[in-house]
C-alpha positions in Angstrom: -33.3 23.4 -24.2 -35.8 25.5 -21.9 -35.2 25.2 -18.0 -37.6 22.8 -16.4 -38.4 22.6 -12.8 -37.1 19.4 -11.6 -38.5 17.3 -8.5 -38.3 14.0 -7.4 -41.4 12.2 -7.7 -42.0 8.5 -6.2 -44.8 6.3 -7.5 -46.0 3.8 -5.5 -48.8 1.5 -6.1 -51.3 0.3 -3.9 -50.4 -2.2 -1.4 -46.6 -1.6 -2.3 -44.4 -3.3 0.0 -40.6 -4.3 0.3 -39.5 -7.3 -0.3 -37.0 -8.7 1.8 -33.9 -11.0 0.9 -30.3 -11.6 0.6 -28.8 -9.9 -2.3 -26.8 -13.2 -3.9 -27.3 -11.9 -7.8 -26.7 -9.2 -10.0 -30.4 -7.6 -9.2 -31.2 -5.7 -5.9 -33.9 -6.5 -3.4 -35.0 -4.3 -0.7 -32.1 -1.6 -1.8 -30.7 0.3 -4.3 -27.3 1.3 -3.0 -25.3 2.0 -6.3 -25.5 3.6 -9.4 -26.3 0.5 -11.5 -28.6 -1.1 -8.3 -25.8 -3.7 -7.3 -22.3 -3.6 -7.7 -23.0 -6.0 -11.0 -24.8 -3.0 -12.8 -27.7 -5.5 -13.7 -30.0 -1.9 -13.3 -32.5 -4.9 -12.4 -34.8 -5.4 -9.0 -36.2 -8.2 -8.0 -39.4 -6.5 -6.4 -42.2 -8.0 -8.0 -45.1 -6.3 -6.3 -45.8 -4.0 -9.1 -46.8 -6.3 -12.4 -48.6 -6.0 -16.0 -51.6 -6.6 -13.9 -51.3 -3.7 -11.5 -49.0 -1.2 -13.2 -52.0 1.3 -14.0 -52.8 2.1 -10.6 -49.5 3.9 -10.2 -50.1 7.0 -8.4 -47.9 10.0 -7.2 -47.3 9.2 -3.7 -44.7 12.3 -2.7 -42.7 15.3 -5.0 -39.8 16.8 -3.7 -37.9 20.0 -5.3 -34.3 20.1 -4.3 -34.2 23.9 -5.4 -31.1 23.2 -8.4 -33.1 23.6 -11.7 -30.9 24.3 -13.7 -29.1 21.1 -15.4 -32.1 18.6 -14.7 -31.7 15.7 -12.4 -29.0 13.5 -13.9 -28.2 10.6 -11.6 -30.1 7.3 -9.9 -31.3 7.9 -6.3 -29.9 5.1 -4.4 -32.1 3.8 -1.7 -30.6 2.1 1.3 -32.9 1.1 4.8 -35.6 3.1 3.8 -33.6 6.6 2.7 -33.8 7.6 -0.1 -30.1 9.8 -1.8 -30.5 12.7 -4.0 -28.0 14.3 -6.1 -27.7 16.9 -8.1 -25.5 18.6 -11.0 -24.0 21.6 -8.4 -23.4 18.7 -6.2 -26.3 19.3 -4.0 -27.0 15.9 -1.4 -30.8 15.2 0.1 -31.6 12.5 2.5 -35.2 11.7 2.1 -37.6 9.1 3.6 -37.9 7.0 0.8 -41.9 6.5 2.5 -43.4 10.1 2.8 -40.2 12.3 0.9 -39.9 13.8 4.4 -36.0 15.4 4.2 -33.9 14.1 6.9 -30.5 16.3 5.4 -28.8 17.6 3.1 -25.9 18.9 1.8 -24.2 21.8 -0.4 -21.0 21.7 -1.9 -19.4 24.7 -2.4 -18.9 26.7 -5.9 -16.1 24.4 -7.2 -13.0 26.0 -8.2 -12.8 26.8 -12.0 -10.6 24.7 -14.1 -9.4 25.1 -18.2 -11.7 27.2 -19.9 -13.8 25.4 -22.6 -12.7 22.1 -21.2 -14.8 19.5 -19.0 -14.4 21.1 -16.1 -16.7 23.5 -16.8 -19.7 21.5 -17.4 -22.0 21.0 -14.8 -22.8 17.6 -13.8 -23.0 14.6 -11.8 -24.1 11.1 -12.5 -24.7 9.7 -8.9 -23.7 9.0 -5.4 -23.0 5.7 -3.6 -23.6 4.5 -0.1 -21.7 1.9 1.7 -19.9 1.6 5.4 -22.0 4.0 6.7 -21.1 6.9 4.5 -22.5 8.9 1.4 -19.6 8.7 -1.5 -19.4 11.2 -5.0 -17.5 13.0 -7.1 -17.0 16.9 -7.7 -17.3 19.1 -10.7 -13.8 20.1 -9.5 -11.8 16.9 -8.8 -12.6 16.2 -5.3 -13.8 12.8 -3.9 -16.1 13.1 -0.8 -17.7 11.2 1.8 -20.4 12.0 4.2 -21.6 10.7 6.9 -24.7 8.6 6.3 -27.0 9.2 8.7 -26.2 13.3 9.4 -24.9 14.2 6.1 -21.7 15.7 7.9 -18.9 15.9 5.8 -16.2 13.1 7.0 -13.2 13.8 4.3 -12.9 15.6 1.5 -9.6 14.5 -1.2 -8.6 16.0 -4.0 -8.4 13.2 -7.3 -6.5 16.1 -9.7 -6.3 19.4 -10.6 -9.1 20.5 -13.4 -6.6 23.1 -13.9 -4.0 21.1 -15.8 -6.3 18.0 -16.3 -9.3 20.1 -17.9 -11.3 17.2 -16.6 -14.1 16.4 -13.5 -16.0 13.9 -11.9 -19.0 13.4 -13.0 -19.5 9.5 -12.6 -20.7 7.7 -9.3 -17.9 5.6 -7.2 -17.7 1.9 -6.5 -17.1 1.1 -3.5 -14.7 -2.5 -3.4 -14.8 -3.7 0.3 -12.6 -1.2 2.3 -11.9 0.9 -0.8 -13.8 3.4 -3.1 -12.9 3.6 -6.5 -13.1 6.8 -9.0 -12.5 7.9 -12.7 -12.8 11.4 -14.6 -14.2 12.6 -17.6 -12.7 13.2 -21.1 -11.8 10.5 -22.5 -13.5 11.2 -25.5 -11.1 14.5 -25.2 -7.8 12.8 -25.6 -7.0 12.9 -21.9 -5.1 10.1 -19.6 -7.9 7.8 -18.0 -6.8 6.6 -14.8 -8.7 4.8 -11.9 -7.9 6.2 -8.5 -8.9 4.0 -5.4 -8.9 5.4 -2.1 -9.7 4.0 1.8 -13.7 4.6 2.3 -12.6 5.2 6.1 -10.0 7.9 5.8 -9.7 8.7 2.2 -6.2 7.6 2.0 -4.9 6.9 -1.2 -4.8 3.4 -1.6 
């Protein structure tokens, strides 16, 4: 496959405006804050300004490039209060206004450490982030669960899940969050490895 320039394009149609409700289903309303939309995974929103009537006046409003071109773009932004979360593959984390793309931070995770050779530790991905009691929650190429603080991107704990060393595994799915708990799996399952959910506190990062 041939690198391709990545950038985060909204599309906003005329008029476009949030609408505003408690979430009491599986669909979202005026936020996206996990992976799957809610924590039911429905992927379904129940904004219904843009229709089969209006559809094709969709318009570029804003690009952003966050700069890591090398694996594509691979996760769901999650919106939440009108910012917009970014992710990328090298772990790469962009606060945008969700209105006008402005970036209000962002975040670099360092090289991770290298794990068993020509196992899934190596590859370079991530699937998403997730935000929830004030924090910015996802999972490292090397085994590390991280939170940031929502509204600087300062990092607020850092724990390691396992070692890609003897695991020859990584993170590359987004959290749930639980109430007072974030919850996180690896990769290689299809690989023959131990699957195992890990929860930890979303204040301290405690195992839980």
């Amino acid at each position: 496959m041939v690198p391709m320039k990545i950038a985060l394009v909204l599309i906003v149609a005329a008029g476009f405006a949030w609408a505003q409700g408690p979430q009491t289903d599986g669909a979202t309303h005026a936020d996206w804050p996990h992976y799957g939309g809610s924590q039911f995974s429905w992927r379904y929103s129940a904004l219904d300004q843009i229709n089969t009537a209006n559809v094709k006046n969709l318009k570029p409003a804003w690009i952003f490039q966050t700069g890591d071109y090398v694996e594509n773009l691979q996760s769901t932004p999650v919106v939440v209060d009108g910012v917009m979360y970014v992710i990328t593959p090298r772990n790469r984390v962009f606060a945008l206004d969700a209105a006008t793309g402005r970036l209000i931070w962002q975040y670099t995770y360092p090289p991770p450490q290298r794990g068993l050779p020509g196992s899934f530790s190596d590859f370079i991905q991530n699937r998403g982030a997730t935000v929830g009691d004030g924090k910015v929650f996802f999972g490292t190429n090397d085994n590390f669960l991280v939170a940031l603080d929502q509204k600087t991107g300062h990092e607020l704990w850092k724990v390691s899940v396992d070692d890609p060393k003897q695991c020859g595994c990584n993170i590359s799915g987004a959290p749930l969050l639980a109430k007072d708990k974030v919850i996180i799996g690896g990769t290689g399952g299809d690989s023959a490895h131990r699957g195992y959910l890990t929860a930890f506190s979303t204040k301290t990062g405690r195992l839980a």
